[in-house]
LOTI-743061 format. One record per atom (N, C-alpha, C, CB): residue number from 1; residue in one letter; z, y, x. Coordinates in steps of 0.1 Angstrom, whole numbers. Glycine has a CB too. Layout:
residues N
[NUM "A" [Z Y X]]
...
This chain:
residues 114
[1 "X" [756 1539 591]]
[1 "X" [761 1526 588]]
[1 "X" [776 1525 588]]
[1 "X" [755 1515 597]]
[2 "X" [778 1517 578]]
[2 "X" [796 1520 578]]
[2 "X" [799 1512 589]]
[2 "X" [807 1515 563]]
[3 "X" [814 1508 596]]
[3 "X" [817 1503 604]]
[3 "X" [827 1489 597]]
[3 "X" [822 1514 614]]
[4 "X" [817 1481 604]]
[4 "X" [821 1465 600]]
[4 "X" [835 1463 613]]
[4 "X" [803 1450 602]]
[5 "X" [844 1458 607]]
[5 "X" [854 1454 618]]
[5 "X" [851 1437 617]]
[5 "X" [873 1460 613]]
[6 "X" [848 1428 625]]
[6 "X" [853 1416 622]]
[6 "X" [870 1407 623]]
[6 "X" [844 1410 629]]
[7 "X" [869 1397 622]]
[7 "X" [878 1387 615]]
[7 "X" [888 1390 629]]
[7 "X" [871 1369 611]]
[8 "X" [882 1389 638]]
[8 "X" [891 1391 656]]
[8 "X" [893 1406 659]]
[8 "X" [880 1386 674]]
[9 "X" [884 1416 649]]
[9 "X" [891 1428 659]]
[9 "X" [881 1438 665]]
[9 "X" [898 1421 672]]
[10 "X" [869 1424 670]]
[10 "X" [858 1431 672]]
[10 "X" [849 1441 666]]
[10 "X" [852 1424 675]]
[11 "X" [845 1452 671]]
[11 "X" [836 1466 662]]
[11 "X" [821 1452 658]]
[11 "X" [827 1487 679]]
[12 "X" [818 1450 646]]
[12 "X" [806 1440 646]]
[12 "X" [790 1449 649]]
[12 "X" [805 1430 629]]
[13 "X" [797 1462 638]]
[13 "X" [784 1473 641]]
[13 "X" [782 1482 654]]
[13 "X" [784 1483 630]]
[14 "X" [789 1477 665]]
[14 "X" [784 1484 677]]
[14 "X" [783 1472 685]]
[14 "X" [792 1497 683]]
[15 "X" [781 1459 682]]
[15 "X" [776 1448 690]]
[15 "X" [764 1446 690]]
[15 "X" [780 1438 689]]
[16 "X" [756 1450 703]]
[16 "X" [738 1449 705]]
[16 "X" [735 1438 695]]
[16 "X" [732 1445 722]]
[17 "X" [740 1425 696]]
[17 "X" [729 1415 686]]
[17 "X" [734 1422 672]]
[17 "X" [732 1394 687]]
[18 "X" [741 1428 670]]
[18 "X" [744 1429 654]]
[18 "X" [733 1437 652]]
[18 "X" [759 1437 647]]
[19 "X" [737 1450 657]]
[19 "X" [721 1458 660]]
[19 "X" [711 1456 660]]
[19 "X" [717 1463 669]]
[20 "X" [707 1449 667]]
[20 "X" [693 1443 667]]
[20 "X" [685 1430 660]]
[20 "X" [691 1440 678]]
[21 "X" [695 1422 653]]
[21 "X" [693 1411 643]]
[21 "X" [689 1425 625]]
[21 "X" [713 1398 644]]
[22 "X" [702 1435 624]]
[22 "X" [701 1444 615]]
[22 "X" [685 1453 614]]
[22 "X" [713 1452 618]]
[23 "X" [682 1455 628]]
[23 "X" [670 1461 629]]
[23 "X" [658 1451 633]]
[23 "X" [672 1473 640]]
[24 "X" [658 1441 634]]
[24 "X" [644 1434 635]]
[24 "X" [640 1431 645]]
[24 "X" [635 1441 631]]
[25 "X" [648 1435 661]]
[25 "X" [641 1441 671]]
[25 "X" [645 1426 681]]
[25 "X" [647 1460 675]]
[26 "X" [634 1417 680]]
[26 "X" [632 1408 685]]
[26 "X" [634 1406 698]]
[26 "X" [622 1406 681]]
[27 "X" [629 1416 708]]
[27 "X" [626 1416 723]]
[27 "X" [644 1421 723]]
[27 "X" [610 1429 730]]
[28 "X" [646 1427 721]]
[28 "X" [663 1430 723]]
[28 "X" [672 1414 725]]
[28 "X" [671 1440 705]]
[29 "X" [668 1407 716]]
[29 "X" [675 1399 709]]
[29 "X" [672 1386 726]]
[29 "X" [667 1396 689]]
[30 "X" [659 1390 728]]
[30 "X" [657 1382 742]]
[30 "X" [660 1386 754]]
[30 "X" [645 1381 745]]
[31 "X" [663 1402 752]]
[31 "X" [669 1404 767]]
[31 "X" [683 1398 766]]
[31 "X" [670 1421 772]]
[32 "X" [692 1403 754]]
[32 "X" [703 1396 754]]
[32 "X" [705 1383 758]]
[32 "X" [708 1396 745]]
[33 "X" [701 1374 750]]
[33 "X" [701 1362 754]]
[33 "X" [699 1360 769]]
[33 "X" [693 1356 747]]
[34 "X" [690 1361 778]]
[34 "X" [686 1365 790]]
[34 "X" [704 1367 798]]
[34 "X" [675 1380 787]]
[35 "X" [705 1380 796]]
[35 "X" [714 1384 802]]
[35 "X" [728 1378 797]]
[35 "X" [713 1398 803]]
[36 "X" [732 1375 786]]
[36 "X" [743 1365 783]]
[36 "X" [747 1352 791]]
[36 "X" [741 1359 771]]
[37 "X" [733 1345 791]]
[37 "X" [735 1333 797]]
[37 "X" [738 1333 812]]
[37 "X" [724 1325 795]]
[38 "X" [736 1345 818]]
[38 "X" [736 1347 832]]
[38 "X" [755 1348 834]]
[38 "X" [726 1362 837]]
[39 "X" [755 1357 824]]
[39 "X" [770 1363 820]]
[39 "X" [777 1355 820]]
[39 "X" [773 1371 809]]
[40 "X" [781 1342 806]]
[40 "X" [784 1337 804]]
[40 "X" [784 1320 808]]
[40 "X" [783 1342 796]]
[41 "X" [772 1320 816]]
[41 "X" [767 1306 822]]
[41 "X" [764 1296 813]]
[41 "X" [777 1300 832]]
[42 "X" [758 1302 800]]
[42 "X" [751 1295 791]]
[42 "X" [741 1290 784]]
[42 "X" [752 1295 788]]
[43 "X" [732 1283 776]]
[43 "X" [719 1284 782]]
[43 "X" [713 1291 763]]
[43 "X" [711 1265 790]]
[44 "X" [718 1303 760]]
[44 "X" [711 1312 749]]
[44 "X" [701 1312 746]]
[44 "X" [710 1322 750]]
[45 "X" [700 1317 735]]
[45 "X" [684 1318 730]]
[45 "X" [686 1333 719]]
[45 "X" [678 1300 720]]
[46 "X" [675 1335 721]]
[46 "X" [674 1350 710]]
[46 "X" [682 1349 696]]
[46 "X" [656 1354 705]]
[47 "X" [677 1333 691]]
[47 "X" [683 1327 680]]
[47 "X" [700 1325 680]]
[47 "X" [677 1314 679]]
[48 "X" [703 1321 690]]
[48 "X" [717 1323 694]]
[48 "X" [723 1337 691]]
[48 "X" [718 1320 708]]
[49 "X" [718 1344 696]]
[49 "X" [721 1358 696]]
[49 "X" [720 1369 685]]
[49 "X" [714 1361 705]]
[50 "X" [713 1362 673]]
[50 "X" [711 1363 659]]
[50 "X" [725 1364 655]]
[50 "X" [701 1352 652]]
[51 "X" [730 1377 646]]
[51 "X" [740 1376 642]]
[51 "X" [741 1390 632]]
[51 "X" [750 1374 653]]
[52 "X" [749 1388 620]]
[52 "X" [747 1395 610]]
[52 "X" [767 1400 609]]
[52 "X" [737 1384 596]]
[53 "X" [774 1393 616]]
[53 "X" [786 1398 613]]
[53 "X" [794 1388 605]]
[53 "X" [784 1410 606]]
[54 "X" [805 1383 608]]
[54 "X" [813 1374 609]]
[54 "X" [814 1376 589]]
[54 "X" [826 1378 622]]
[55 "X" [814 1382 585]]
[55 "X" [819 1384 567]]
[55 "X" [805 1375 560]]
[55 "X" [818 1406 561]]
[56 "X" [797 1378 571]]
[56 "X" [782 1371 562]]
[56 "X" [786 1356 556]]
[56 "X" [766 1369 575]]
[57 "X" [785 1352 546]]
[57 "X" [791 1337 543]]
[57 "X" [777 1330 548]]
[57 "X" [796 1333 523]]
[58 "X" [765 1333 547]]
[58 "X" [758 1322 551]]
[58 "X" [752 1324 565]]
[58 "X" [748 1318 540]]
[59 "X" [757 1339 576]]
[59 "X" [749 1337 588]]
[59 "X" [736 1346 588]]
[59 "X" [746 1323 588]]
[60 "X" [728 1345 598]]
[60 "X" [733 1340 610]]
[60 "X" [743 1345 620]]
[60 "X" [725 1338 616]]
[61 "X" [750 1338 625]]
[61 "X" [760 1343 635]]
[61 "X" [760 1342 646]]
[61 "X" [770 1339 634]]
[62 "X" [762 1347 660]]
[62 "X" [760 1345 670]]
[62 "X" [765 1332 674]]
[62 "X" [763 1356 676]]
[63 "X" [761 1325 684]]
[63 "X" [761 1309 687]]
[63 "X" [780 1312 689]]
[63 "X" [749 1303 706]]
[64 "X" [787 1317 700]]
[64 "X" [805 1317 696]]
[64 "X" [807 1318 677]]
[64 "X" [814 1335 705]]
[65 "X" [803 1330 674]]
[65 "X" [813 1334 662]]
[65 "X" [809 1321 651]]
[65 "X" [810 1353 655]]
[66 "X" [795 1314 654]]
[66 "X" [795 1304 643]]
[66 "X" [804 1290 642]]
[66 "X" [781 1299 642]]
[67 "X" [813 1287 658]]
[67 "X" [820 1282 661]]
[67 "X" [835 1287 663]]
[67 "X" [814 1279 667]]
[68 "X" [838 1300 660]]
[68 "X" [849 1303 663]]
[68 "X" [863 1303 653]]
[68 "X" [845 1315 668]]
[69 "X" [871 1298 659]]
[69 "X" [883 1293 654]]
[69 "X" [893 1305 643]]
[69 "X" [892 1288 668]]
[70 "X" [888 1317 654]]
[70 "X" [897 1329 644]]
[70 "X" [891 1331 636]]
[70 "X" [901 1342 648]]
[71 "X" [877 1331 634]]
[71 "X" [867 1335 621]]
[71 "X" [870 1326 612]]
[71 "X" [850 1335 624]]
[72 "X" [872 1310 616]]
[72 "X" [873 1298 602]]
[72 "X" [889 1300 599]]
[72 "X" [869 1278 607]]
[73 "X" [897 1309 607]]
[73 "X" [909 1308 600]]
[73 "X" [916 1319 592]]
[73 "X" [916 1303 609]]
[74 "X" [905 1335 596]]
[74 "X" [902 1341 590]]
[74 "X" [895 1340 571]]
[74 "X" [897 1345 601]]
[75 "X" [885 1332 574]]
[75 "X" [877 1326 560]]
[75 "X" [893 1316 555]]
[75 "X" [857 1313 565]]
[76 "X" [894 1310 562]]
[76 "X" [904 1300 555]]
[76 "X" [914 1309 545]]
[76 "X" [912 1291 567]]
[77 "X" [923 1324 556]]
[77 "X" [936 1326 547]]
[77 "X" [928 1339 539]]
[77 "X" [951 1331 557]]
[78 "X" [915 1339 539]]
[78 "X" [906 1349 525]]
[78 "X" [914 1364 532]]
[78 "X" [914 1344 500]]
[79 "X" [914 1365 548]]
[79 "X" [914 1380 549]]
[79 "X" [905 1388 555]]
[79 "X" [923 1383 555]]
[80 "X" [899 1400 554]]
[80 "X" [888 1407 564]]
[80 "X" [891 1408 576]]
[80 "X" [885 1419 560]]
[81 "X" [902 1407 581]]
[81 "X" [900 1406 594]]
[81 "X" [921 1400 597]]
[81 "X" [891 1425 601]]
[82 "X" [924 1399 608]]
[82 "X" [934 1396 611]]
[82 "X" [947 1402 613]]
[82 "X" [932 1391 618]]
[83 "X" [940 1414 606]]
[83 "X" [950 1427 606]]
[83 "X" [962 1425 595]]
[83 "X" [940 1441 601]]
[84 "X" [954 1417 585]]
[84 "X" [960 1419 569]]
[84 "X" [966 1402 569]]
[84 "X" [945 1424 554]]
[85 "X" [968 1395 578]]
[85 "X" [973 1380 583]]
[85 "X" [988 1381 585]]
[85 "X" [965 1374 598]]
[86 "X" [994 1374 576]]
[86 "X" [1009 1374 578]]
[86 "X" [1017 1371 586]]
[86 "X" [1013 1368 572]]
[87 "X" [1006 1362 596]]
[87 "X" [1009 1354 610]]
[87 "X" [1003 1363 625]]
[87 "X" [1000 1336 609]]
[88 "X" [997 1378 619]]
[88 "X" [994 1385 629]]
[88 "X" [1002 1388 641]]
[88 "X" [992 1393 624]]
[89 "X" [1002 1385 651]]
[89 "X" [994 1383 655]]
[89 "X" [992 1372 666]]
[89 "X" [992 1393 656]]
[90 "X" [990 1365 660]]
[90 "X" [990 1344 666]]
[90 "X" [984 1343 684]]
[90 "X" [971 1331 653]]
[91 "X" [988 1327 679]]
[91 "X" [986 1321 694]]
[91 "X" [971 1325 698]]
[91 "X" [989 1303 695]]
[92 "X" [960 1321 688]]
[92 "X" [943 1325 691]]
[92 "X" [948 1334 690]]
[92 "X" [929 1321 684]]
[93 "X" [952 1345 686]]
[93 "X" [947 1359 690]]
[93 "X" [952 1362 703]]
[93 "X" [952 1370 682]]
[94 "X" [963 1361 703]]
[94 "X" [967 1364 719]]
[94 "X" [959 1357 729]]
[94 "X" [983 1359 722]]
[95 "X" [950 1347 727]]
[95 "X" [945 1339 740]]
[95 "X" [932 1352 741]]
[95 "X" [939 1318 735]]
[96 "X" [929 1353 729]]
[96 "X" [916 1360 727]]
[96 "X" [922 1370 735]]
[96 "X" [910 1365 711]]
[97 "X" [928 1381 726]]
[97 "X" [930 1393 731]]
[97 "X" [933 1394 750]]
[97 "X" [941 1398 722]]
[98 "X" [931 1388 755]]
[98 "X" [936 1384 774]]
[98 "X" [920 1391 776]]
[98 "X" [940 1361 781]]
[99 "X" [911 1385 772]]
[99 "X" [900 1387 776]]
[99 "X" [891 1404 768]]
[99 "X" [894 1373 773]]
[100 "X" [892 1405 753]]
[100 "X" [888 1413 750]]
[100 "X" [900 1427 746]]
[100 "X" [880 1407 741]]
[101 "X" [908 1431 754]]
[101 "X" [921 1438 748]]
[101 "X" [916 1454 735]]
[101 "X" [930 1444 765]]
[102 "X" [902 1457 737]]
[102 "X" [900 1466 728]]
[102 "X" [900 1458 714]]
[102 "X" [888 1474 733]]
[103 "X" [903 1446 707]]
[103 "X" [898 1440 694]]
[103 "X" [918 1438 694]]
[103 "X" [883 1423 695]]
[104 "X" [924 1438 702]]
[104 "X" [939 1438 701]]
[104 "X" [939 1456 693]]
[104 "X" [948 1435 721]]
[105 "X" [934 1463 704]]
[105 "X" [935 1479 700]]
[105 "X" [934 1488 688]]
[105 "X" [927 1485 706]]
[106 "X" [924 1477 682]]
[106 "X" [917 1482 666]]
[106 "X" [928 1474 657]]
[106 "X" [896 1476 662]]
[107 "X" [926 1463 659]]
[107 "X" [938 1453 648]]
[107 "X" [951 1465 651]]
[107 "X" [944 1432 656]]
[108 "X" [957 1464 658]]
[108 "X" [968 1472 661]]
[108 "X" [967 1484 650]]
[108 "X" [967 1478 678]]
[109 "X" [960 1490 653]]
[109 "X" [954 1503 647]]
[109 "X" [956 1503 630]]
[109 "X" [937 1503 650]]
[110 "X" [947 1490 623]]
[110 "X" [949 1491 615]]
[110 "X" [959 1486 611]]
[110 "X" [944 1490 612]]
[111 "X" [969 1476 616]]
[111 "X" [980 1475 609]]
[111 "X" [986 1485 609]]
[111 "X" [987 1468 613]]
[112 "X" [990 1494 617]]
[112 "X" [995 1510 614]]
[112 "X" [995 1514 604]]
[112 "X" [990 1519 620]]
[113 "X" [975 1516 600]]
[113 "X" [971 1522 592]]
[113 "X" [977 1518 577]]
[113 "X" [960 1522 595]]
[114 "X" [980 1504 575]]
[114 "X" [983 1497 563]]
[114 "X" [997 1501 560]]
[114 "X" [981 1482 564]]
């Protein structure tokens, strides 16, 4: 499978629900949820946890990325990810990146690469 980068940075094809929404695999989709909500102190569902990858225009997306601010502002300025953003790299990203610093690492990366 080729490797999807999303809109923040994040690998989408090595994130268990991407995986397992891609492959079918229902009981995955429940342990996650399960163990998210514990994680995150939220109250998930397998459906929540349904996610196809932030590029999908109609979904499903995991319960954050269908709400998430860098993904609608990503769709908004029509770029694949926030690499190729003129304003790279913004106030949401930096709030983001505090918590996830490997989706800072890849953006990074590819702006190099460009």
């Amino acid at each position: 499978m080729e490797t999807m980068t999303g809109v923040c940075g994040l690998t989408c094809t090595e994130c268990p629900a991407f995986i397992a929404t891609r492959s079918g695999d229902a009981a995955t989709l429940e342990v996650l949820a399960k163990t998210w909500s514990k994680e995150y102190n939220a109250q998930l569902t397998a459906e929540d946890c349904s996610c196809v990858g932030c590029h999908s225009a109609t979904g499903p997306w995991m319960a954050h990325c269908a709400a998430c601010e860098i993904r609608a502002c990503g769709t908004e300025n029509a770029v694949e990810n926030c690499s190729e953003c003129q304003h790279y790299a913004c106030d949401k990203l930096a709030k983001f990146f505090e918590f996830v610093p490997e989706a800072k690492a890849t953006l990074d990366r590819l702006v190099a690469e460009s």
